[in-house]
C-alpha positions as CSV (number, residue, x, y, z in Angstrom):
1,X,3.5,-5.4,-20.4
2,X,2.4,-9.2,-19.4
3,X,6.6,-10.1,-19.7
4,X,7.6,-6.8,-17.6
5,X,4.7,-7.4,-14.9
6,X,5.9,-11.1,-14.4
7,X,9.4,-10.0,-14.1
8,X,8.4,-8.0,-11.4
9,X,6.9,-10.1,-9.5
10,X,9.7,-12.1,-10.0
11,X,12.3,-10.1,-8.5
12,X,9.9,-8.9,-6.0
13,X,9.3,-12.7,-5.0
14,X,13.5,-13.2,-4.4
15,X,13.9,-10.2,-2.4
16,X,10.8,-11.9,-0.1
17,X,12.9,-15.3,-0.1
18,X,16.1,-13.8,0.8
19,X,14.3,-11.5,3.9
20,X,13.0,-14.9,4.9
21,X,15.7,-16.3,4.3
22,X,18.0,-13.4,6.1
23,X,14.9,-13.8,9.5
24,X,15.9,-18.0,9.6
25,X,19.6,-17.6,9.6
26,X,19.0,-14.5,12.5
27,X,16.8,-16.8,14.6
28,X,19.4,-20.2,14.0
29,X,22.3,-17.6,14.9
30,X,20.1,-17.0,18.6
31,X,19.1,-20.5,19.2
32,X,23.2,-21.4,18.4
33,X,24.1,-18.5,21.0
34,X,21.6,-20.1,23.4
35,X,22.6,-23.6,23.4
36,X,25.9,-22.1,23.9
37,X,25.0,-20.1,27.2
38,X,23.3,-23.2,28.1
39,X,25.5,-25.8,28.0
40,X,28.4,-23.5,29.5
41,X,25.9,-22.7,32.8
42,X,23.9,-25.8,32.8
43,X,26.4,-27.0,35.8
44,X,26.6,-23.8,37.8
45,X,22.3,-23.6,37.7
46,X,21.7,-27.2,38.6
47,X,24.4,-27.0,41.7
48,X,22.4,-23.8,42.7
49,X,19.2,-24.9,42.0
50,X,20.2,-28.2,43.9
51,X,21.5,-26.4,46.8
52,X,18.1,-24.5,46.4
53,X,15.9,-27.9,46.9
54,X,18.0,-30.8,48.3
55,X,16.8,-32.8,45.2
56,X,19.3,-33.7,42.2
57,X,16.1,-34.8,39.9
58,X,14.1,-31.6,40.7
59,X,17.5,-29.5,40.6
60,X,17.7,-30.4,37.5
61,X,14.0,-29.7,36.4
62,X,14.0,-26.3,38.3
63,X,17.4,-25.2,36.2
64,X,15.1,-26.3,33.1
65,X,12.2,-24.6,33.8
66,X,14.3,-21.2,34.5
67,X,16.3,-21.9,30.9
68,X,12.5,-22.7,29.2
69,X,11.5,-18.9,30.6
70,X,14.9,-17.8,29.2
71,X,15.1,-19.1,25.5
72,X,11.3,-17.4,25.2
73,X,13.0,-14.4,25.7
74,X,16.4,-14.7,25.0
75,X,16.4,-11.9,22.2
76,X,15.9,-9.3,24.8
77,X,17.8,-11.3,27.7
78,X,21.4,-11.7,25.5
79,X,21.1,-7.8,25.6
80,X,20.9,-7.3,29.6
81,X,24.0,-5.8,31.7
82,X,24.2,-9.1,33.6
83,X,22.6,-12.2,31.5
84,X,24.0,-14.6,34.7
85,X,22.1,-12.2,37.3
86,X,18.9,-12.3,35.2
87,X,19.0,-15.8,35.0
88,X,19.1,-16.2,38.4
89,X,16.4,-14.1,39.2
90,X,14.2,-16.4,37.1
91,X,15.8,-19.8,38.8
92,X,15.0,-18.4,42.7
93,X,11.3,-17.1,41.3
94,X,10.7,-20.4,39.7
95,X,12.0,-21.8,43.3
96,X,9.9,-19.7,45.2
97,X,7.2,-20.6,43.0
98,X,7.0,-23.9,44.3
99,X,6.2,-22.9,48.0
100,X,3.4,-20.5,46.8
101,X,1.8,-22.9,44.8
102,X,1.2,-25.8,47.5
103,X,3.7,-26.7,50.6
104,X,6.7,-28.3,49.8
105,X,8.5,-30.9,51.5
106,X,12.0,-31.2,51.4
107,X,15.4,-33.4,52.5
108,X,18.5,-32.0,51.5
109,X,21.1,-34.4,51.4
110,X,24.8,-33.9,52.2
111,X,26.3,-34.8,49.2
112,X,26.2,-32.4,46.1
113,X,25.6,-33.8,42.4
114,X,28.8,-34.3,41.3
115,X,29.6,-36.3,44.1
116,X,32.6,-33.6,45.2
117,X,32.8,-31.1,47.7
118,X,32.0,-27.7,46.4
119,X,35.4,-26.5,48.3
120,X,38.0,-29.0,47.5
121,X,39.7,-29.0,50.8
122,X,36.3,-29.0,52.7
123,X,36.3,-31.9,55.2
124,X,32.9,-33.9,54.3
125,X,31.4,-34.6,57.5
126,X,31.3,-30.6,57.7
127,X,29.7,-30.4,54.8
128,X,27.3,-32.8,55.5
129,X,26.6,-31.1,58.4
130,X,26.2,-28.0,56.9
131,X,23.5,-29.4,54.4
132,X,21.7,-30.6,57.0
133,X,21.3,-27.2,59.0
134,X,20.8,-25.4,55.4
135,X,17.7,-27.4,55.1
136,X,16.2,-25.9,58.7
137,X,16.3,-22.3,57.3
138,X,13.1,-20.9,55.4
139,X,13.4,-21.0,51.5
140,X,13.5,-17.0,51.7
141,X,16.9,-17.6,54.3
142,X,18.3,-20.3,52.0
143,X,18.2,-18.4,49.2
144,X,20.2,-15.6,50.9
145,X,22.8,-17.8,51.8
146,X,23.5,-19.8,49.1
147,X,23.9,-16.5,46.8
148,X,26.2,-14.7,49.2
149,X,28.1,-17.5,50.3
150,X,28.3,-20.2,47.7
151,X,27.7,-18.3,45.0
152,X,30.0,-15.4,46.3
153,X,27.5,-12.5,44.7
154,X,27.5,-9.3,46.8
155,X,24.6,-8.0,48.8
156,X,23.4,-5.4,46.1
157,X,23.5,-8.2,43.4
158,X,21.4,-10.6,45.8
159,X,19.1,-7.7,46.5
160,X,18.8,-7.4,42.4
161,X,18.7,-11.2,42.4
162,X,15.8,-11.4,44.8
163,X,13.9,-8.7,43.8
164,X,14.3,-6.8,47.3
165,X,16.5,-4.1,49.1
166,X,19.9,-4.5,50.3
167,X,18.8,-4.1,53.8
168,X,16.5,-7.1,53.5
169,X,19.5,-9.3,52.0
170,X,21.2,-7.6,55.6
171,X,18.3,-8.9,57.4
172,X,17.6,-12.4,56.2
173,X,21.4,-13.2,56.2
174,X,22.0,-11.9,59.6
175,X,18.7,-14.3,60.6
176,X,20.1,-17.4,58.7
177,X,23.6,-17.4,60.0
178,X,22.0,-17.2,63.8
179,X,20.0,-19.6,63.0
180,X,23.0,-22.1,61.2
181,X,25.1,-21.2,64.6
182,X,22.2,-21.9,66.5
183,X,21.8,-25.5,64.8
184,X,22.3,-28.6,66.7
185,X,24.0,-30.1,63.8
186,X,26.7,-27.7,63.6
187,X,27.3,-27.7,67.2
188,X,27.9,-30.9,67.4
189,X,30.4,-30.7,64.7
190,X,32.1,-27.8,65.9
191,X,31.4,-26.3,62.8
192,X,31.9,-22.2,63.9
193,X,35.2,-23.0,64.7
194,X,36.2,-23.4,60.9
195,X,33.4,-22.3,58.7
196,X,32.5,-21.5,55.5
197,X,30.2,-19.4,56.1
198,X,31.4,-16.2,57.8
199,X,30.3,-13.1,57.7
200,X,34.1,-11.8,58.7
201,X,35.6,-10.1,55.4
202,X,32.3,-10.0,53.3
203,X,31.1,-6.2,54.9
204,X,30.2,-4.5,51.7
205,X,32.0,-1.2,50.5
206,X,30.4,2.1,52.1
């Protein structure tokens, strides 16, 4: 009876190890899948989060702090419709964040991380100016404009992004781009004449 108990207990005891053993190699398999998404978007969040602040060091810190909130829930995140939207979300809330917790100041700079132009042909000293009159507009504006227009997302998707309607997107986009042709900066560079960032074209499906 002793012999029979102990083999029991024995058998019992591998199945445990190999469960255990099966929960390891499932959690490894997520981590691998993780550091996979994250070195593949790494680039795109810090150019966003950068265009975000104005600041490569806190780009960089802000696209971290929105992956940190990710990996802790990356089991239920890999399964979303849009794991690239979702992320998002989390990068602007972490950005907006910042301004709710104490006042932030900022200076964007003209030049982006990687030293380049984010449109090859893109003449710098417009760019330049562009940065410049991006970093008048209210975090709330900013945010509108660099997911429609840089990051090309449609207004539903920066609505779903932002956590607010597509009318609002409308609204803040419609005050930002007054507000950009209304900028010294860009007037003074003729910047309307040959802009990037046009409403023409971008009228969303009825």
């Amino acid at each position: 009876m002793r012999r029979s108990a102990i083999a029991g207990a024995g058998a019992d005891g591998g199945a445990g190890d190999a469960g255990v053993g099966a929960v390891a190699e499932a959690e490894a398999d997520l981590d691998a899948e993780f550091q996979a998404y994250m070195a593949a978007r790494w680039p795109v969040l810090v150019r966003t989060a950068f265009l975000l602040t104005g600041d490569r060091f806190l780009a960089e810190d802000l696209a971290q702090t929105a992956l940190t909130r990710v990996y802790a829930s990356w089991r239920r995140v890999r399964r979303a419709d849009d794991v690239d939207a979702y992320v998002r979300r989390v990068l602007v809330n972490a950005n907006t964040g910042r301004f709710r917790k104490r006042r932030v100041a900022e200076h964007l700079v003209a030049v982006p991380l990687d030293g380049r132009s984010h449109t090859p042909h893109e003449p710098i000293a417009q760019r330049s100016a562009l940065m410049a009159a991006l970093a008048e507009l209210p975090a709330r504006q900013r945010a509108v404009v660099v997911l429609r227009y840089w990051e090309d997302l449609s207004e539903r998707d920066v609505a779903s992004v932002m956590g607010c309607s597509v009318g609002t997107v409308k609204s803040q986009a419609s005050k930002a781009l007054a507000r950009l042709r209304a900028s010294a900066v860009l007037v003074d560079r003729d910047f309307h004449r040959d802009s990037t960032v046009e409403e023409s074209g971008r009228k969303e499906p009825e």
